[in-house]
Backbone bond lengths (Angstrom), bond angles and torsions (degrees), N, CA, C in turn:
res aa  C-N    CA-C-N  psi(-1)  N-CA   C-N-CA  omega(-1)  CA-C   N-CA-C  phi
1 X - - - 1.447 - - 1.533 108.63 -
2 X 1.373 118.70 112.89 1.471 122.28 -175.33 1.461 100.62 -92.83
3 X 1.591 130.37 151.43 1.417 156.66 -179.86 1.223 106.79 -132.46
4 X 1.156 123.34 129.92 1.591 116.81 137.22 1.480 116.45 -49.64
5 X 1.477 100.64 167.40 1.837 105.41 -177.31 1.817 70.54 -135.50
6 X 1.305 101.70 179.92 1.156 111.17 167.75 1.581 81.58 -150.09
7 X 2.086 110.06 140.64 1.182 97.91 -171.75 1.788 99.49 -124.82
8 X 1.463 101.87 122.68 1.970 102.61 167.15 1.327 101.35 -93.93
9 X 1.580 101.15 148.76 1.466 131.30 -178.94 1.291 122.26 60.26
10 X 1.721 112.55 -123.13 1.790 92.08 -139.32 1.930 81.70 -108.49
11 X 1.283 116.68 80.28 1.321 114.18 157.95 1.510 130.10 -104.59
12 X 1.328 110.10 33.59 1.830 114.84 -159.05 1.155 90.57 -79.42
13 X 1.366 126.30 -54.60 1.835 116.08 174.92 0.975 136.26 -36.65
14 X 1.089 123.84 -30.47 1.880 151.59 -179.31 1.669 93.76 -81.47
15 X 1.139 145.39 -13.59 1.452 140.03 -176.79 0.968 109.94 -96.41
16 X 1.844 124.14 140.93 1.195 127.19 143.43 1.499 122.71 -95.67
17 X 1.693 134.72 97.57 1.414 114.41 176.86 1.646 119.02 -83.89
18 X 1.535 82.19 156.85 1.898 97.30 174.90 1.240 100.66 -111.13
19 X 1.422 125.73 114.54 1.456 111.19 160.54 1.592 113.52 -164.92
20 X 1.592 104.87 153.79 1.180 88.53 -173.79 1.753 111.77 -121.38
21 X 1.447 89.02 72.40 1.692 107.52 -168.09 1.650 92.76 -63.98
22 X 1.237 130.04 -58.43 1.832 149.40 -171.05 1.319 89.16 -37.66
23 X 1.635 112.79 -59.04 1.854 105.42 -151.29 1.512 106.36 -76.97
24 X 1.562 109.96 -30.33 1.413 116.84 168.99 1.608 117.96 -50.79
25 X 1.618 118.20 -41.31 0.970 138.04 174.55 1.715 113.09 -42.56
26 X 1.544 91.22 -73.65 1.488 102.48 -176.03 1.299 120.05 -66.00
27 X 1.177 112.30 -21.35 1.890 113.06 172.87 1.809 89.21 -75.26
28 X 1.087 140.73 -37.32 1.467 101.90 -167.76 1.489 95.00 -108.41
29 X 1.167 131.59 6.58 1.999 100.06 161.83 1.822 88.26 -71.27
30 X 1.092 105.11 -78.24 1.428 118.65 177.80 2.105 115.16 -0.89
31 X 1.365 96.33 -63.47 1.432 87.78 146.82 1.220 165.31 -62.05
32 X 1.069 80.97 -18.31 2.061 113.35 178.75 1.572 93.11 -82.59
33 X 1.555 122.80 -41.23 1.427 109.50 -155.27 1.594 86.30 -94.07
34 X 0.960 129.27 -10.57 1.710 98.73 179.94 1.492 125.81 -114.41
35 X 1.516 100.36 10.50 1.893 124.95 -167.78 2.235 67.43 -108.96
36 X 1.375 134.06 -47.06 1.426 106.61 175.69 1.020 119.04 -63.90
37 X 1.265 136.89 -37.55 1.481 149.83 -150.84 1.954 100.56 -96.40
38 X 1.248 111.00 -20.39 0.961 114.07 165.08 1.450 134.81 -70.67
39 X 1.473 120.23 -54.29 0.927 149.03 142.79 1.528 132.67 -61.04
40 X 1.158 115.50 -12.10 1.795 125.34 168.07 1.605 115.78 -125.40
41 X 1.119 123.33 13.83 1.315 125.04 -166.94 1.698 113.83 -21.74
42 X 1.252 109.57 -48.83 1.507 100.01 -173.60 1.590 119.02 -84.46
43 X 1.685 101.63 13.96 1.694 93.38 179.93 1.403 122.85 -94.20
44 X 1.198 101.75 -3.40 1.545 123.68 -162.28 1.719 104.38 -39.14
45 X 1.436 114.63 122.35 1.782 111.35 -177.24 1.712 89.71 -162.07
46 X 1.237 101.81 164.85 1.395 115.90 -178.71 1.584 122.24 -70.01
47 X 1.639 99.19 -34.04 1.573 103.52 174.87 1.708 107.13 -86.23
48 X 1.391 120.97 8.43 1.698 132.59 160.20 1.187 109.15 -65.81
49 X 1.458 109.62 -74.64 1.678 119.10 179.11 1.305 115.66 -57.20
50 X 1.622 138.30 -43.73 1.168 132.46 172.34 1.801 114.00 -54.74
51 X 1.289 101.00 -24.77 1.592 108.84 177.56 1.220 122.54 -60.02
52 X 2.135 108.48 -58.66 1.152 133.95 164.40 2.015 112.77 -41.61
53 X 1.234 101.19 -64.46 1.166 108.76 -169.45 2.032 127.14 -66.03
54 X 1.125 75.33 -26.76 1.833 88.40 164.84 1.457 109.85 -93.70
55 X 0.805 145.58 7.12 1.488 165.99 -178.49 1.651 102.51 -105.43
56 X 1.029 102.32 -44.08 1.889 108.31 177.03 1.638 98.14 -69.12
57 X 1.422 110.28 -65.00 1.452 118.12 -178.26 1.688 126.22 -50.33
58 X 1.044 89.46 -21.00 1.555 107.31 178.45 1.722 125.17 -81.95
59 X 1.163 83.61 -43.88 1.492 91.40 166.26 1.819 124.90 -84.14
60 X 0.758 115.32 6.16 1.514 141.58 170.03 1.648 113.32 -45.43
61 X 1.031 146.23 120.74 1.754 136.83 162.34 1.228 116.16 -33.17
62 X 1.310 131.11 148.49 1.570 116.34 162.60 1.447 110.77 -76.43
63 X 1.482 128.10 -30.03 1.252 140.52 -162.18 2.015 100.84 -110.15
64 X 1.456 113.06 115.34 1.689 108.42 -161.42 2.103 89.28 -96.83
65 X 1.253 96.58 132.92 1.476 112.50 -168.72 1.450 101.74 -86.09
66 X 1.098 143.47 104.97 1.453 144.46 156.17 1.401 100.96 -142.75
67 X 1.829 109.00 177.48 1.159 124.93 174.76 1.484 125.35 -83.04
68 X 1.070 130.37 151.90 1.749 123.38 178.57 1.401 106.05 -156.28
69 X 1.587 77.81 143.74 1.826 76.40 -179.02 1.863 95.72 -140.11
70 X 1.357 103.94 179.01 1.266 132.33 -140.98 1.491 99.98 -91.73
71 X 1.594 118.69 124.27 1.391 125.00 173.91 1.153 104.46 -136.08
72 X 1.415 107.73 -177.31 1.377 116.20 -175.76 1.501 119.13 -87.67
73 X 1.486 131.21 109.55 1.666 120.11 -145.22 1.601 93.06 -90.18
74 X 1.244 88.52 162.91 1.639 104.26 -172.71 1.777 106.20 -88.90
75 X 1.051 116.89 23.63 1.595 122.40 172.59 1.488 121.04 -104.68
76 X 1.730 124.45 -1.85 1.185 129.07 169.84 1.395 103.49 84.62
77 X 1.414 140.66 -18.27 1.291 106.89 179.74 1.309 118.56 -83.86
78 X 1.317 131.23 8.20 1.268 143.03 -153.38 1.368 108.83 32.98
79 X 1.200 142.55 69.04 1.698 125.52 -171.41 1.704 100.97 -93.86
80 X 1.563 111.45 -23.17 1.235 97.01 178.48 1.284 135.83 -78.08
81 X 1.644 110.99 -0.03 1.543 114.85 -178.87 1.296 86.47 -104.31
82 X 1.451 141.17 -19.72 1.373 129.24 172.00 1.421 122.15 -45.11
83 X 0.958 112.55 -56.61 1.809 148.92 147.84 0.774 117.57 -16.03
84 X 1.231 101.25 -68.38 1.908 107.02 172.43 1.190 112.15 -62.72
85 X 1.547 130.87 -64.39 1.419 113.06 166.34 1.438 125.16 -18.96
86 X 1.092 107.15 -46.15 1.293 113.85 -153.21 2.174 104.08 -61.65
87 X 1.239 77.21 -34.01 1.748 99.82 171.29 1.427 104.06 55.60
């Protein structure tokens, strides 16, 4: 039987995430640079791509959406199998 937990404070250690915020990442600078390079061929310069590419980064979530689940954290209090009990 799966639950949500909803978790307050300092439990980030106790998490394992799945996500594939990176690959999401690289498919859209990646797009940006070749829909430019497509369409601008002769502008190509270093302060172009730094433009493009912080432009990818920028638009980014502050908060990265994947799944995580519950291990044993490397800080000794065990709170995350506590948790789980707690079910």
């Amino acid at each position: 039987m799966l639950k949500e937990i909803l978790v307050l404070g300092e439990l980030h250690l106790d998490l394992y995430y799945e996500s594939d915020f990176y690959e999401q990442l690289v498919e859209k600078i990646v797009s940006r640079l070749s829909q430019f390079i497509k369409y601008n061929p002769d502008d190509l310069n270093r302060k172009i791509f730094e433009k493009v590419i912080k432009s990818g980064f920028s638009e980014t979530p502050k908060k990265i959406i994947g799944h995580c689940y519950f291990k044993r954290g490397g800080n000794g209090n065990n709170s995350s199998e506590f948790l789980t009990r707690l079910g």
